[in-house]
Biopython code that builds the backbone (N, CA, C, O; Angstrom):
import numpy as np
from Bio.PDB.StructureBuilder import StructureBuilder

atoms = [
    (1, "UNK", "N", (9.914, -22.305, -4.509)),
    (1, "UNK", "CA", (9.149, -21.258, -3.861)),
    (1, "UNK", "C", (9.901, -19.938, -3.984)),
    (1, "UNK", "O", (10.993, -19.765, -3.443)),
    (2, "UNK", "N", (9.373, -19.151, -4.604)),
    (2, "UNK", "CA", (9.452, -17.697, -4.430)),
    (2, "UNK", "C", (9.385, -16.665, -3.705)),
    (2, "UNK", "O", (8.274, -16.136, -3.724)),
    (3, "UNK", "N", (10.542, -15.920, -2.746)),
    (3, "UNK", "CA", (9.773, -15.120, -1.794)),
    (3, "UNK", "C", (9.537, -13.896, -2.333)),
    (3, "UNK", "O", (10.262, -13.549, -3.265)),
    (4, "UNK", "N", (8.575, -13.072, -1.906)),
    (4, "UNK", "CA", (8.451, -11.689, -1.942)),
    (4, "UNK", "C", (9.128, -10.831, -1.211)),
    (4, "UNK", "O", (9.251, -11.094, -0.015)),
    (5, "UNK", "N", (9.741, -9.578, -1.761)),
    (5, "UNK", "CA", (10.573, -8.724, -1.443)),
    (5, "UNK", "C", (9.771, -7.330, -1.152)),
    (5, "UNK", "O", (8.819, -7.096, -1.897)),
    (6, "UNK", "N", (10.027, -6.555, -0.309)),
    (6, "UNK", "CA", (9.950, -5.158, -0.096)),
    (6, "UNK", "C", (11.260, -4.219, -0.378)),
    (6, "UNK", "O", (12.343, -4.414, 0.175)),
    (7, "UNK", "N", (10.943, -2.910, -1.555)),
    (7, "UNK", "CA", (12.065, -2.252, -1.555)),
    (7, "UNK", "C", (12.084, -1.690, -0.083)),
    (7, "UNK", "O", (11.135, -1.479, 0.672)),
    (8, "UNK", "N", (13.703, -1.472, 0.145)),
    (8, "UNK", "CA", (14.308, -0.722, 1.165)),
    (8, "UNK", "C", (13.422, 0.782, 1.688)),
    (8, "UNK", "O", (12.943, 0.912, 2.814)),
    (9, "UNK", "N", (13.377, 1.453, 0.983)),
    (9, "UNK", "CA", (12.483, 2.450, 0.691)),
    (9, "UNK", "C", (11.489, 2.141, 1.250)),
    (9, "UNK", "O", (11.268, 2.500, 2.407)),
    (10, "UNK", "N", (10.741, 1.469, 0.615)),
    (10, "UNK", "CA", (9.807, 1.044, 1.080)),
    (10, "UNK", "C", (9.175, 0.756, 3.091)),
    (10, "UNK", "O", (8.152, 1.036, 3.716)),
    (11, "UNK", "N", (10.286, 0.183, 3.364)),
    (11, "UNK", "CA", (10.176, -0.237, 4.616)),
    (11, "UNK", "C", (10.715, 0.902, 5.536)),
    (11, "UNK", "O", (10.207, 1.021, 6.651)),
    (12, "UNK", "N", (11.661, 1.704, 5.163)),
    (12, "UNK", "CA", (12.094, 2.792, 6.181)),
    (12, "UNK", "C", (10.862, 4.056, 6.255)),
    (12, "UNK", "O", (10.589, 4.794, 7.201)),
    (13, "UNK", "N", (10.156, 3.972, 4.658)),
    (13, "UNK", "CA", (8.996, 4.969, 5.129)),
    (13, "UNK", "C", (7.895, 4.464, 5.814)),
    (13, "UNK", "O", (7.193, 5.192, 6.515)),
    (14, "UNK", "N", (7.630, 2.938, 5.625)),
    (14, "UNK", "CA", (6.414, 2.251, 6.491)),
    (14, "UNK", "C", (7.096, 2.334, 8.018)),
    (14, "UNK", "O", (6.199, 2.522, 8.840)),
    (15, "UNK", "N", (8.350, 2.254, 8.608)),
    (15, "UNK", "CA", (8.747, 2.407, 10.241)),
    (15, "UNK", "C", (8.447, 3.591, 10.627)),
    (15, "UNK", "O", (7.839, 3.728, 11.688)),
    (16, "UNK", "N", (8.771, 4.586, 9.931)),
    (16, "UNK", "CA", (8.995, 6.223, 10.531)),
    (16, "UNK", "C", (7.184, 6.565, 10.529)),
    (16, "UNK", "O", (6.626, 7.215, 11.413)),
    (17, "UNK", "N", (6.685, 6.128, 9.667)),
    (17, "UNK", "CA", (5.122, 6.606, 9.470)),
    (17, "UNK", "C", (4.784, 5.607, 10.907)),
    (17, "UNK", "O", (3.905, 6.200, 11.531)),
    (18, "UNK", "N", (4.923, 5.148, 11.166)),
    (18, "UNK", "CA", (4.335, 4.409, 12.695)),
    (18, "UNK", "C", (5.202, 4.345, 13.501)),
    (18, "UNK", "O", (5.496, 3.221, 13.907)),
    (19, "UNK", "N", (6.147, 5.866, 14.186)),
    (19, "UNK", "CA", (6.577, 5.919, 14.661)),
    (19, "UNK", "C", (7.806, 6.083, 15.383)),
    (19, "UNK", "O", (8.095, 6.727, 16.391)),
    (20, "UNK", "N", (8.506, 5.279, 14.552)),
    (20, "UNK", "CA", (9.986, 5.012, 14.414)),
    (20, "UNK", "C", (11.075, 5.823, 14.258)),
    (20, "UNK", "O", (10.704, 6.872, 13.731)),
    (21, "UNK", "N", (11.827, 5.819, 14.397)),
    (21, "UNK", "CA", (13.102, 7.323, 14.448)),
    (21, "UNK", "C", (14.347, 6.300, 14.027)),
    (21, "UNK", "O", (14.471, 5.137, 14.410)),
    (22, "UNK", "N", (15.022, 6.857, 13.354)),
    (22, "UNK", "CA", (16.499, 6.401, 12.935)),
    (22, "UNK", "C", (17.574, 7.060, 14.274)),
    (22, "UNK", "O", (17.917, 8.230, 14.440)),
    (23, "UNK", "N", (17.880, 5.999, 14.994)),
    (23, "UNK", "CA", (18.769, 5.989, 15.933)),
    (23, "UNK", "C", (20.182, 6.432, 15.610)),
    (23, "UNK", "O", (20.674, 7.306, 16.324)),
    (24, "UNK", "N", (20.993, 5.848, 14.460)),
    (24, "UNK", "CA", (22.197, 6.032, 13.629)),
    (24, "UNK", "C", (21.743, 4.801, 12.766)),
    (24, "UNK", "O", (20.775, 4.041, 12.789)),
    (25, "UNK", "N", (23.384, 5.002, 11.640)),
    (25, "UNK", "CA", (23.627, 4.402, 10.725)),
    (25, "UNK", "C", (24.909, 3.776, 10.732)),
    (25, "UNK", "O", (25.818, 4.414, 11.264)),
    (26, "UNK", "N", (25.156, 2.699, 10.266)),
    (26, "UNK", "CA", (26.506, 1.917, 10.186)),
    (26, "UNK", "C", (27.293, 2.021, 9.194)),
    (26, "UNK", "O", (27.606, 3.136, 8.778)),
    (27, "UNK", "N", (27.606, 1.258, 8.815)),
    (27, "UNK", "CA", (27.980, 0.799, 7.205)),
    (27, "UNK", "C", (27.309, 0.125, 6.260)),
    (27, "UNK", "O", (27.262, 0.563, 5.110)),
    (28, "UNK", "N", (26.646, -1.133, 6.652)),
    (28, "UNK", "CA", (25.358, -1.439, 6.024)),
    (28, "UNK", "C", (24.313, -1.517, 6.541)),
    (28, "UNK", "O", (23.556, -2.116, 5.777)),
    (29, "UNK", "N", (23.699, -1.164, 7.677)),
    (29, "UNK", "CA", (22.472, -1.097, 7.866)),
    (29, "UNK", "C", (22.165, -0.091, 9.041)),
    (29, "UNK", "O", (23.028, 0.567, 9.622)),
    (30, "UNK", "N", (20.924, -0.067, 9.286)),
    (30, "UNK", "CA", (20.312, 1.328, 9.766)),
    (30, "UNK", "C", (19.430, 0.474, 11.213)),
    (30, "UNK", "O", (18.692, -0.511, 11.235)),
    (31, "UNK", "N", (20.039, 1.587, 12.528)),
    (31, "UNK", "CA", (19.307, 1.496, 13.446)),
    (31, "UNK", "C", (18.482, 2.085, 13.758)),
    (31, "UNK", "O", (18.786, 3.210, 14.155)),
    (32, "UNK", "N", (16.758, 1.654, 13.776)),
    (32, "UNK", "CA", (15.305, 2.226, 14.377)),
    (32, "UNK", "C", (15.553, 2.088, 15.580)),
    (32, "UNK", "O", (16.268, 1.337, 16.244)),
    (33, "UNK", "N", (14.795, 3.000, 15.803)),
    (33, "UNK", "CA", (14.015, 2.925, 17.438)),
    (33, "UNK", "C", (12.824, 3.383, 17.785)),
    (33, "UNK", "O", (12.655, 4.590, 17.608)),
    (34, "UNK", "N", (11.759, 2.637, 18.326)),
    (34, "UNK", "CA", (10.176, 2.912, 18.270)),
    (34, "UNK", "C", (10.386, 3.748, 19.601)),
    (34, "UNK", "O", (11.119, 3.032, 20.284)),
    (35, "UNK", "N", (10.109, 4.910, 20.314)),
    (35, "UNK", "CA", (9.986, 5.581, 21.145)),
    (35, "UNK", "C", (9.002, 5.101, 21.762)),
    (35, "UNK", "O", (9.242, 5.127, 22.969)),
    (36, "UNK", "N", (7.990, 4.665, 21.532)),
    (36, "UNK", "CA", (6.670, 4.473, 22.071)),
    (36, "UNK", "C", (6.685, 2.974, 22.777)),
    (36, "UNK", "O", (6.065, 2.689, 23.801)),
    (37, "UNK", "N", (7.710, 1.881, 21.841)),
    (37, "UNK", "CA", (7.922, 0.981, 22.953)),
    (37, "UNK", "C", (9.052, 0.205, 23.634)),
    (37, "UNK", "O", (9.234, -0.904, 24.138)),
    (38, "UNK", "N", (9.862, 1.575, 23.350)),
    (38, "UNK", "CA", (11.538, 1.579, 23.725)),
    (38, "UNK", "C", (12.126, 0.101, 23.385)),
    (38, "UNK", "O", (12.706, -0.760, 24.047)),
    (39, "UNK", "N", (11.713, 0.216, 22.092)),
    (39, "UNK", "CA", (12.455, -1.199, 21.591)),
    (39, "UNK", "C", (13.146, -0.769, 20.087)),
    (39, "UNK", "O", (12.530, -0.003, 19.346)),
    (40, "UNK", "N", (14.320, -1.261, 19.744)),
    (40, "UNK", "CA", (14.941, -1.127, 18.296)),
    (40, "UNK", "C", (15.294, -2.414, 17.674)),
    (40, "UNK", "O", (15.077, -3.516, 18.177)),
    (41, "UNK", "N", (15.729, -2.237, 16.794)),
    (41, "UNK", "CA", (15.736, -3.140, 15.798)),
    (41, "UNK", "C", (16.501, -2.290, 14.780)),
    (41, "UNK", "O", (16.272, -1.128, 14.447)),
    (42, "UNK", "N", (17.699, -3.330, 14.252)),
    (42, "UNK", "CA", (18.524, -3.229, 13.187)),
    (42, "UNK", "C", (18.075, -3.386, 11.293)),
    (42, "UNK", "O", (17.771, -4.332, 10.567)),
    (43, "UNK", "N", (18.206, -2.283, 11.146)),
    (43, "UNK", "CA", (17.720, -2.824, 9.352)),
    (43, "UNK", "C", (18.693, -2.995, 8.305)),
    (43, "UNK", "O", (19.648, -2.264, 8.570)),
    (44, "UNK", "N", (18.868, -3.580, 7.322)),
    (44, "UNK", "CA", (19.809, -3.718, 6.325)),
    (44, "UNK", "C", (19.868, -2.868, 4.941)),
    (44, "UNK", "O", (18.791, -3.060, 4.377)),
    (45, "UNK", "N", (20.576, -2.126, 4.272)),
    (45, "UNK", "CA", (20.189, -1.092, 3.898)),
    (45, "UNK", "C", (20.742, -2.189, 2.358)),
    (45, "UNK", "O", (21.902, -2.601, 2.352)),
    (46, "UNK", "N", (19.924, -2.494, 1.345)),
    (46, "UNK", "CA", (19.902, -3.318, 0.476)),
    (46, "UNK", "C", (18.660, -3.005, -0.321)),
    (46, "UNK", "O", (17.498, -2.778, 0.018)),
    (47, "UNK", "N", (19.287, -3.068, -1.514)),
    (47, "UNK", "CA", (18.094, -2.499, -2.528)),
    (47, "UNK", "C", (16.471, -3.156, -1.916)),
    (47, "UNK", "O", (15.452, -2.526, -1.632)),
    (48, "UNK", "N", (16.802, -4.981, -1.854)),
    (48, "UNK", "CA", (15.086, -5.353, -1.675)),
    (48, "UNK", "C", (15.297, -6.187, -0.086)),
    (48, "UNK", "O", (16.334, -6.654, 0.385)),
    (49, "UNK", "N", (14.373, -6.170, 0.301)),
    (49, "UNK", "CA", (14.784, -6.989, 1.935)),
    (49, "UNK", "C", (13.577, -8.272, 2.057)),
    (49, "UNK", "O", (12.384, -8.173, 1.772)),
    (50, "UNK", "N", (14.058, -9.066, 2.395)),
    (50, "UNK", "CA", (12.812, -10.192, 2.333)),
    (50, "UNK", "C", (12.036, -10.148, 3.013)),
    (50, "UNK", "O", (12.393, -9.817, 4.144)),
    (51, "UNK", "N", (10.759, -10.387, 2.848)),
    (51, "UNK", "CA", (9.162, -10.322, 3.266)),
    (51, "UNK", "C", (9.459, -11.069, 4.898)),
    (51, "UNK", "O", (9.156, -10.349, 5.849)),
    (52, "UNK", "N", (10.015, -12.426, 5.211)),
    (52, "UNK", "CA", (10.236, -12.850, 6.235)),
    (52, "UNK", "C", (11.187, -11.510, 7.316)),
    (52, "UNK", "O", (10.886, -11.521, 8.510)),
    (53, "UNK", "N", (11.916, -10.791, 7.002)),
    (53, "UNK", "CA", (12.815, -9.999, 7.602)),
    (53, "UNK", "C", (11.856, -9.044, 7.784)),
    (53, "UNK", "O", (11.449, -8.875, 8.933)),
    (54, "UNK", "N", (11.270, -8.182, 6.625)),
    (54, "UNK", "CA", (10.481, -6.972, 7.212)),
    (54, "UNK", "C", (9.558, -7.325, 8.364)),
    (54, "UNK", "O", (9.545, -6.798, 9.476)),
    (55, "UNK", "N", (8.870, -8.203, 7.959)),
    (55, "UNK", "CA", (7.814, -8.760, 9.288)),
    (55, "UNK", "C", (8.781, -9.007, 10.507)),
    (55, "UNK", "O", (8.121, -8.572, 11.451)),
    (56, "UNK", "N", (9.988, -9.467, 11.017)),
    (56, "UNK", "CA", (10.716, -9.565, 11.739)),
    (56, "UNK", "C", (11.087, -8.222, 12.313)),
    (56, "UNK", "O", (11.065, -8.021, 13.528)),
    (57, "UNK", "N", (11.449, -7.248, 11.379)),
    (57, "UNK", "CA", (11.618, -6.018, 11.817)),
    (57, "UNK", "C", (10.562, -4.958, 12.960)),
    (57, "UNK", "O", (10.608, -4.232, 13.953)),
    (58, "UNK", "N", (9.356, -5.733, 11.585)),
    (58, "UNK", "CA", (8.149, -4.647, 12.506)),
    (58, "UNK", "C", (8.047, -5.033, 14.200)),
    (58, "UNK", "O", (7.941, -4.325, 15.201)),
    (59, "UNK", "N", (8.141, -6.587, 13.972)),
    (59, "UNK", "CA", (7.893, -7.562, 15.006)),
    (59, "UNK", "C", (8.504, -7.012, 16.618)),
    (59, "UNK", "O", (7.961, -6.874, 17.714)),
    (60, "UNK", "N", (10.369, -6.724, 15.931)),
    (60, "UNK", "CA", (10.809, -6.412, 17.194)),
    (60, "UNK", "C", (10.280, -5.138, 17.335)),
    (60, "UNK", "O", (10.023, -4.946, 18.524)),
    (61, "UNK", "N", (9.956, -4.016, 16.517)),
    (61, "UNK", "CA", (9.776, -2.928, 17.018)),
    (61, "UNK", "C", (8.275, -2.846, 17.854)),
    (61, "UNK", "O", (7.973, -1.955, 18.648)),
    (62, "UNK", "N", (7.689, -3.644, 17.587)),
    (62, "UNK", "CA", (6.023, -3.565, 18.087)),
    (62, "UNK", "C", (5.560, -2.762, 17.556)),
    (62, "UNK", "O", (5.113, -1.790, 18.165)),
    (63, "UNK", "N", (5.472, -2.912, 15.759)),
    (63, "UNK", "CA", (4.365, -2.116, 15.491)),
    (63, "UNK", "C", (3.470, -2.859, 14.174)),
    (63, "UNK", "O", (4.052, -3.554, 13.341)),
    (64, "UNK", "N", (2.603, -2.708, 14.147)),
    (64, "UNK", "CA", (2.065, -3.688, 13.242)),
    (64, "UNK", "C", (2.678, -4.164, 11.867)),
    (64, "UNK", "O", (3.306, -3.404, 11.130)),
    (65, "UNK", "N", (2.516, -5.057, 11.682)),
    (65, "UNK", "CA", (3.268, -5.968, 10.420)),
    (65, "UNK", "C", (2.771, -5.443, 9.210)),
    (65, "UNK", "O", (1.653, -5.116, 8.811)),
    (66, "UNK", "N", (4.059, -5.455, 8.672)),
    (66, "UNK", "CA", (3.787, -4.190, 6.815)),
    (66, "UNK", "C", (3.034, -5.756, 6.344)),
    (66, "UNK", "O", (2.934, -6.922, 6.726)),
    (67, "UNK", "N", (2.498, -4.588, 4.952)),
    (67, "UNK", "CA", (1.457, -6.054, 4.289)),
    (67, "UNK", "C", (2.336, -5.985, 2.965)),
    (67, "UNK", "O", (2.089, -5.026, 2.234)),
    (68, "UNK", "N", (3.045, -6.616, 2.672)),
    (68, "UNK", "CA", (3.642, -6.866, 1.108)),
    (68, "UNK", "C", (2.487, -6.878, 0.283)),
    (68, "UNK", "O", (1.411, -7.464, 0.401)),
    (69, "UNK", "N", (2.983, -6.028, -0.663)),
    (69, "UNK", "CA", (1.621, -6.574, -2.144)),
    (69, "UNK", "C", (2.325, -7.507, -2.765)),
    (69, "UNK", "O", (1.849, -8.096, -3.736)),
]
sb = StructureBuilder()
sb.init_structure("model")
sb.init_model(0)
sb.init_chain("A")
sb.init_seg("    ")
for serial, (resi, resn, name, xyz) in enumerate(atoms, 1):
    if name == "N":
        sb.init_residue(resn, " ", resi, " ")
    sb.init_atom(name, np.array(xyz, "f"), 0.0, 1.0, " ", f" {name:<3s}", serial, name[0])
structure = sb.get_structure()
């Protein structure tokens, strides 16, 4: 089985477009924070991020789940 990937890119412009604000940055990965439902969530800053993780991401932030093509 094969999973599907989302570029990085990809997913930091689908958070901020619904909401999301970059809290800071680490060393490898990047903290969101949804203002709207005072919840964050940690991202990994890696060329592709797995389809199971982005949906995890949106998940904690409460905002609707990206659709991989």
């Amino acid at each position: 089985m094969q999973l599907c990937t989302t570029a990085q890119v990809e997913l930091f412009q689908y958070l901020m477009k619904n909401g999301c604000e970059i809290e800071r940055e680490g060393g490898r990965h990047t903290l969101f924070y949804n203002p709207a439902t005072n919840k964050s969530a940690t991202v990994p800053r890696h060329g592709e991020i797995n389809t199971f993780t982005a949906r995890a991401i949106c998940k904690d932030l409460g905002i609707p789940i990206i659709k991989i093509r």
